[in-house]
Each structure stands twice: as C-alpha cells, then as structure tokens.
C-alpha positions in Angstrom: -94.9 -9.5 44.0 -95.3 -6.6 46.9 -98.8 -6.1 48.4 -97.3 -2.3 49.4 -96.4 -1.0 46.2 -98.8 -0.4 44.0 -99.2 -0.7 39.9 -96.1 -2.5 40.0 -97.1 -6.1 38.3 -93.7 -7.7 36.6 -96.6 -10.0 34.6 -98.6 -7.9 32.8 -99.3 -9.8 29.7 -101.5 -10.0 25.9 -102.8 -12.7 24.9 -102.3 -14.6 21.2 -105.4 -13.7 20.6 -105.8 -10.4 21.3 -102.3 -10.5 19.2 -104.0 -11.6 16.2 -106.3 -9.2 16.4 -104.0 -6.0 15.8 -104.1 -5.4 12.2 -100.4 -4.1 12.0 -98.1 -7.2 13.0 -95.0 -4.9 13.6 -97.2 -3.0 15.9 -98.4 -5.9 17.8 -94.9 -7.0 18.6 -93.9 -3.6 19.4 -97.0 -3.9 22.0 -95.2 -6.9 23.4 -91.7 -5.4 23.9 -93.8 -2.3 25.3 -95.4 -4.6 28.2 -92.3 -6.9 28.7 -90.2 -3.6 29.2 -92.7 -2.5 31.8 -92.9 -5.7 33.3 -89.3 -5.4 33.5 -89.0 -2.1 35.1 -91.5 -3.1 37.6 -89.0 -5.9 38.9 -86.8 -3.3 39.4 -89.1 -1.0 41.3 -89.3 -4.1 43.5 -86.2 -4.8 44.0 -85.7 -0.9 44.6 -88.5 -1.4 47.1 -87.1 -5.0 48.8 -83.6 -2.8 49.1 -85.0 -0.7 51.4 -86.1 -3.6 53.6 -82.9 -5.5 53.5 -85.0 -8.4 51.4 -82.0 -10.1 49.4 -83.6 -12.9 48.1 -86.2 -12.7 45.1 -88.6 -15.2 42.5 -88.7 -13.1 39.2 -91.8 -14.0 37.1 -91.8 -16.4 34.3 -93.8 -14.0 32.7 -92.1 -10.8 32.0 -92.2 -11.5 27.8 -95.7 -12.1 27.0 -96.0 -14.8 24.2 -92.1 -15.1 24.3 -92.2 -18.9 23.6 -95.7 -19.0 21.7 -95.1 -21.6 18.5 -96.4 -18.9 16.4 -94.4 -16.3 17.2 -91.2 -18.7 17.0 -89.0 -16.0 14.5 -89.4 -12.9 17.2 -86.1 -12.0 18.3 -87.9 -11.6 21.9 -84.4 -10.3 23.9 -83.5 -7.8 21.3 -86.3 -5.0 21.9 -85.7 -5.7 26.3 -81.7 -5.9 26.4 -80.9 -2.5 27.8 -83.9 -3.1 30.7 -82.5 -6.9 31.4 -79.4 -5.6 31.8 -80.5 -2.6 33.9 -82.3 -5.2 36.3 -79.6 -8.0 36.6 -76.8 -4.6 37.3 -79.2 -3.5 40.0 -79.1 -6.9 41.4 -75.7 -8.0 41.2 -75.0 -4.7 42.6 -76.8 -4.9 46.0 -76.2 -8.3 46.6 -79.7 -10.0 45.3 -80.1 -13.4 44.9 -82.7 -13.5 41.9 -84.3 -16.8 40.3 -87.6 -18.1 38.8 -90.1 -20.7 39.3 -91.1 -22.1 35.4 -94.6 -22.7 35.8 -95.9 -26.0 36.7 -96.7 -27.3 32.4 -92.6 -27.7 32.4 -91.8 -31.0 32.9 -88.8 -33.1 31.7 -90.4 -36.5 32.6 -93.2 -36.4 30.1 -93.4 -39.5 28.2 -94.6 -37.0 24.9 -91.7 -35.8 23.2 -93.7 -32.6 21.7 -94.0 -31.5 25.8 -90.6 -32.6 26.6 -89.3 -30.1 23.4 -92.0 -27.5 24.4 -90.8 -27.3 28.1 -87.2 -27.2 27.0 -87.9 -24.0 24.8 -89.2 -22.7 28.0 -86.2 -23.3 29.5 -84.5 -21.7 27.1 -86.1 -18.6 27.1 -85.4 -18.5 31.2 -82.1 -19.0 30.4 -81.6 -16.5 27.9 -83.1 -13.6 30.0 -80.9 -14.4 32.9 -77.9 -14.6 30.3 -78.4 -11.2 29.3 -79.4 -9.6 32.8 -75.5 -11.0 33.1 -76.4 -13.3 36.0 -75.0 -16.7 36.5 -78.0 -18.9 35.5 -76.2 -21.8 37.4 -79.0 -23.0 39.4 -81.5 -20.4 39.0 -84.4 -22.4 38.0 -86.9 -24.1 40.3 -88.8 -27.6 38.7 -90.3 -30.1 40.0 -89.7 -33.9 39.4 -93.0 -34.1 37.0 -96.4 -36.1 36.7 -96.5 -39.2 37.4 -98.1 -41.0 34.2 -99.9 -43.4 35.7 -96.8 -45.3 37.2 -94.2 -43.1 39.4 -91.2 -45.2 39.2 -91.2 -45.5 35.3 -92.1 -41.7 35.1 -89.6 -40.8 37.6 -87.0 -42.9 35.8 -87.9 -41.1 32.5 -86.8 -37.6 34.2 -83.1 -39.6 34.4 -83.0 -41.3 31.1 -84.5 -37.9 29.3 -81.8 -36.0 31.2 -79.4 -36.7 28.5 -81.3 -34.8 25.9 -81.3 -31.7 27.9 -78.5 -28.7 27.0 -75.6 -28.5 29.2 -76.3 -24.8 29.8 -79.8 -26.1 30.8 -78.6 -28.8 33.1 -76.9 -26.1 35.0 -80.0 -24.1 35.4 -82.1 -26.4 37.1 -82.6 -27.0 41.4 -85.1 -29.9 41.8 -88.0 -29.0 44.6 -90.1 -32.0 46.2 -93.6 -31.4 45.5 -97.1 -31.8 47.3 -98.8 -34.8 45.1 -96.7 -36.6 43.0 -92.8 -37.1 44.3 -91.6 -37.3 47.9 -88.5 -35.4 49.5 -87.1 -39.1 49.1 -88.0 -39.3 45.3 -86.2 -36.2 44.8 -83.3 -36.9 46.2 -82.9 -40.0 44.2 -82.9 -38.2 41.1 -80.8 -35.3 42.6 -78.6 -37.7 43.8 -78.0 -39.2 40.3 -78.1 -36.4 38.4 -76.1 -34.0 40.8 -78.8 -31.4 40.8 -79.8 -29.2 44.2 -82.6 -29.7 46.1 -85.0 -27.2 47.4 -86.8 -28.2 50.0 -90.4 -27.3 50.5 -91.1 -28.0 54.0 -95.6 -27.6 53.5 -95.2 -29.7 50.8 -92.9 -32.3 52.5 -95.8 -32.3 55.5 -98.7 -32.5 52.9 -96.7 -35.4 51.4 -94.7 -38.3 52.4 -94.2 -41.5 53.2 -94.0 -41.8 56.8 -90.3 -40.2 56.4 -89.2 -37.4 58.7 -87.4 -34.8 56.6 -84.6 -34.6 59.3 -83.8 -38.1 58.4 -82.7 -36.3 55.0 -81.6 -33.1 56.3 -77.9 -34.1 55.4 -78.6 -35.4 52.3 -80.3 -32.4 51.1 -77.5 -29.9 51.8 -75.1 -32.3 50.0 -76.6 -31.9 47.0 -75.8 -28.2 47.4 -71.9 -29.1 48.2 -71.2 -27.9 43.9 -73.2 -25.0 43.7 -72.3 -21.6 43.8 -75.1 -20.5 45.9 -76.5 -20.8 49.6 -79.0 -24.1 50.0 -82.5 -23.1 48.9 -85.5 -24.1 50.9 -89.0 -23.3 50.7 -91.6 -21.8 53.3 -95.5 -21.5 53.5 -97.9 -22.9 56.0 -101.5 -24.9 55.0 -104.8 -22.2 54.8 -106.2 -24.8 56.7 -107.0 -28.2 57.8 -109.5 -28.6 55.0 -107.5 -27.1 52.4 -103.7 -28.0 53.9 -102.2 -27.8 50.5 -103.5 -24.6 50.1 -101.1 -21.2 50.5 -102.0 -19.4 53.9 -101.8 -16.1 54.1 -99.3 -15.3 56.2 -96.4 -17.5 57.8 -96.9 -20.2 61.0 -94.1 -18.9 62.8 -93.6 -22.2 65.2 -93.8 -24.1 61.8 -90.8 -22.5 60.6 -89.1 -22.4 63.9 -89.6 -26.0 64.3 -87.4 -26.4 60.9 -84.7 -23.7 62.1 -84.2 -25.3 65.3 -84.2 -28.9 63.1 -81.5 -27.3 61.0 -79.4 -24.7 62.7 -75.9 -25.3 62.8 -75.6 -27.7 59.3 -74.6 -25.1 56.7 -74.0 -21.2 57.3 -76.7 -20.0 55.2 -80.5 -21.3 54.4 -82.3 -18.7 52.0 -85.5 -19.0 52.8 -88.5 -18.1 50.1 -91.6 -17.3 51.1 -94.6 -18.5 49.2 -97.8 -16.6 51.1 -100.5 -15.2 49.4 -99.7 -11.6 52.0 -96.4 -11.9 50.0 -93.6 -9.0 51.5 -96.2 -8.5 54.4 -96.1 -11.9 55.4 -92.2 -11.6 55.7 -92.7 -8.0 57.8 -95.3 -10.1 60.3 -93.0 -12.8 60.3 -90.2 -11.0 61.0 -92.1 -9.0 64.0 -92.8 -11.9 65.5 -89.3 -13.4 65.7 -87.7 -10.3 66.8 -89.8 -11.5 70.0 -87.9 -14.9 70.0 -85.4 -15.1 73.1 -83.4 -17.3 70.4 -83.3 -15.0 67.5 -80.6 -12.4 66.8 -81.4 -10.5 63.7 -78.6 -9.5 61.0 -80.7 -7.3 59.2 -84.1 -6.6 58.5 -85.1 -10.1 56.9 -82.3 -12.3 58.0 -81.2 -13.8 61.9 -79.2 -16.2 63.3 -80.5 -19.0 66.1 -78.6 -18.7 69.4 -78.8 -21.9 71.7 
C-alpha cells in the first residue's frame, strides 16, 4: 500500500453476494478476473513506484483474486484468466531485485482443533502458493502466519500446530515463516515450534514488547537467526511502534525511530542482512520520515535510499 500514489488499491474486491446477484454467471467471473487483473497491475504500479525509491522489500495482498477460495466458487480455474499479469508482476520483481511475500490474514490457522478450519486455511494456502508459483517466484518462505489461537489451553493448542504439521503439503511447509504475535504466543513459544519444525522466524519486535513473559528478546536474538541458517532468504523481522499507551497494541502512524535503533544497535553485527517490514498506518511515508531521520544519525551510513549500515 503507498499513501503517494493514488487509485492504486492491489485489494479491490466483490463480494459473494453482490456475485450472486449478476444474472449472467460467466459475466460475473469475468468481473472477478477483471478486478484481480487490476488489482494486479496496481502491485506493479507499486513496485514501479517503490523502484524509484530504492524500496526492495514488499507485502503483496492476500487479496488480489476476489472470492478466489470462496466454497462456492470451488470449480473457477481462478489463475487461468490472471497468468500473463502474475507473470508480468513476479518478472518485474525478480528483475529489480524485490523481495515480495504476503501476510494470510489472521482466520488461517493450522492449530485449530476443527478440521473444517484446518482444511479451509490450507486451501488458502494453496491459493498463496499457486499465485506466487505462476508469478515464477520461489515460494520458499514467502508466507507469514502466526502460531494460532489458543483454545482455551496454549500448550495443547500450541502442540496441535506440531502434530497437525504432518498433514500439511510439502510445497506448503516450504511456504510458511512463523511470526510471534501480540496475545496468544510469545517469541519463546515460537521458537519452540520453529525449532521443531525448522520453520523461520519473523520477529515482531511491538509485538514481542506488548507480549512476553519477562524474557528479553536479546536473550533469543541467536536463536532466531538460526532458524533462518536453511533459507534462501535474508532474516525477516518486523517493525511498528504502539499508537499509544492506551492503545500499545495498536499500529502508530509513523515509526519510533529510538525504538528501532534500540533493536539495530541490539542486533548489528549477527547476520549481514535484516529486512526490515514496516507495518505503519503512514505506510511508504512512514519509511521516507524514518529514513530522514536516520540520515541524521552520527552511526548510520545509508546504502541506498531505504537501506544503511550501523558504524560503531
């Protein structure tokens, strides 16, 4: 998402029952493709329009098929009427260097003790990982989930994301980076279960402050980036700061630069590369403050136009 450039929504959408309501069914899925296709080309304005500010790292939406995993539309061929545009946007990527992923929203959950959600959220997963097979893009570790709810007793629940770990695809498994969460599962939880299951950990550094159990995340720090030591890709972490005291959990507008200093001091010199995702509801204007502000910083040297290294 861009707060600069305008009409330019990757999740325009329809819903089912607006669907139902065309009287011509070909035409209503001809609708779909037509929206998905913009939604599409919109991620590729974006990217066009992150290029130009040296932004390499980017969160595609879950949402660029409308109804794509609806039950009742289970016999559309959803990737046939979009391949040329997928294929356009994962080129465009690959191209210029773009590390590209999604964020399933938060109803996925492989913990759930109902095997109608379990199957549900694994057609979701499905459809992420068919999109990202026909952009042409790697989808080894490309998909962001948290651990699950909790069920009314966290160890058995957080067990059941192990034991129901076996039913999941292969091509799925590969998919999936497992992030710590703000209510339910500490960075400790999740690196139990990452630990287990080899699966990266992103590390949300708001969420880790909002919740935990008295542990100090640089405790873990080593940990973390060793569940990264098989993946093709940089460690992953996650950056927002609390709206406020009152509403902590909340997404701020903008970034708390000493926040995030604090954590790249903390971290500096235990891999080569952190990519860092913003989650701000300022979005790419958030970055451009944050990145004013630490050209200012007698210890940053910036590489580029979103990216710096810390010099002691």
């Amino acid at each position: 998402m861009s707060v600069n450039l305008k009409n330019a929504s990757p999740s325009q959408t329809m819903t089912y029952k607006r669907f139902e309501q065309l009287a011509n069914e070909d035409a209503a899925v001809r609708k779909l493709e037509r929206i998905a296709q913009s939604n599409i080309q919109n991620c590729i304005r974006l990217l066009k329009h992150n290029k130009a500010y040296e932004i390499d790292f980017f969160r595609l939406s879950s949402r660029l098929v409308p109804l794509a995993t609806h039950e009742e539309l289970i016999q559309w061929d959803y990737i046939e009427g979009i391949k040329e545009d997928l294929i356009e946007l994962g080129s465009f990527a690959e191209a210029n260097g773009m590390r590209i992923d999604f964020h399933p929203d938060h109803f996925v959950v492989l913990n759930s003790p109902g095997k109608d959600i379990f199957n549900t959220s694994l057609n979701v997963l499905k459809y992420h990982y068919l999109l990202l097979d026909q952009m042409k893009i790697d989808p080894t570790h490309r998909c962001v989930l948290h651990l699950g709810g909790r069920y009314k007793d966290k160890q058995k629940s957080l067990e059941r994301f192990i034991d129901n770990w076996v039913h999941v695809p292969n091509d799925i498994r590969k998919m999936i980076m497992i992030e710590n969460d703000d209510t339910s599962y500490t960075l400790e939880d999740c690196l139990y279960v990452c630990e287990k299951l080899n699966i990266p950990l992103v590390f949300d550094i708001h969420h880790h402050l909002a919740y935990h159990d008295d542990e100090k995340w640089e405790k873990h720090w080593e940990r973390v980036i060793s569940t990264w030591v098989d993946s093709p890709l940089p460690v992953k972490m996650h950056i927002s700061s609390p709206k406020n005291e009152g509403a902590f959990k909340s997404h701020a507008e903008f970034i708390d630069e000493d926040m995030f200093l604090d954590f790249v001091r903390k971290s500096t010199g235990s891999v080569d590369q952190i990519d860092c995702m913003i989650e701000a509801k300022k979005k790419d204007n958030a970055l451009f403050q944050l990145v004013d502000k630490l050209k200012e910083h007698p210890n940053i040297e910036m590489k580029s136009a979103s990216s710096f290294i810390w010099k002691d």
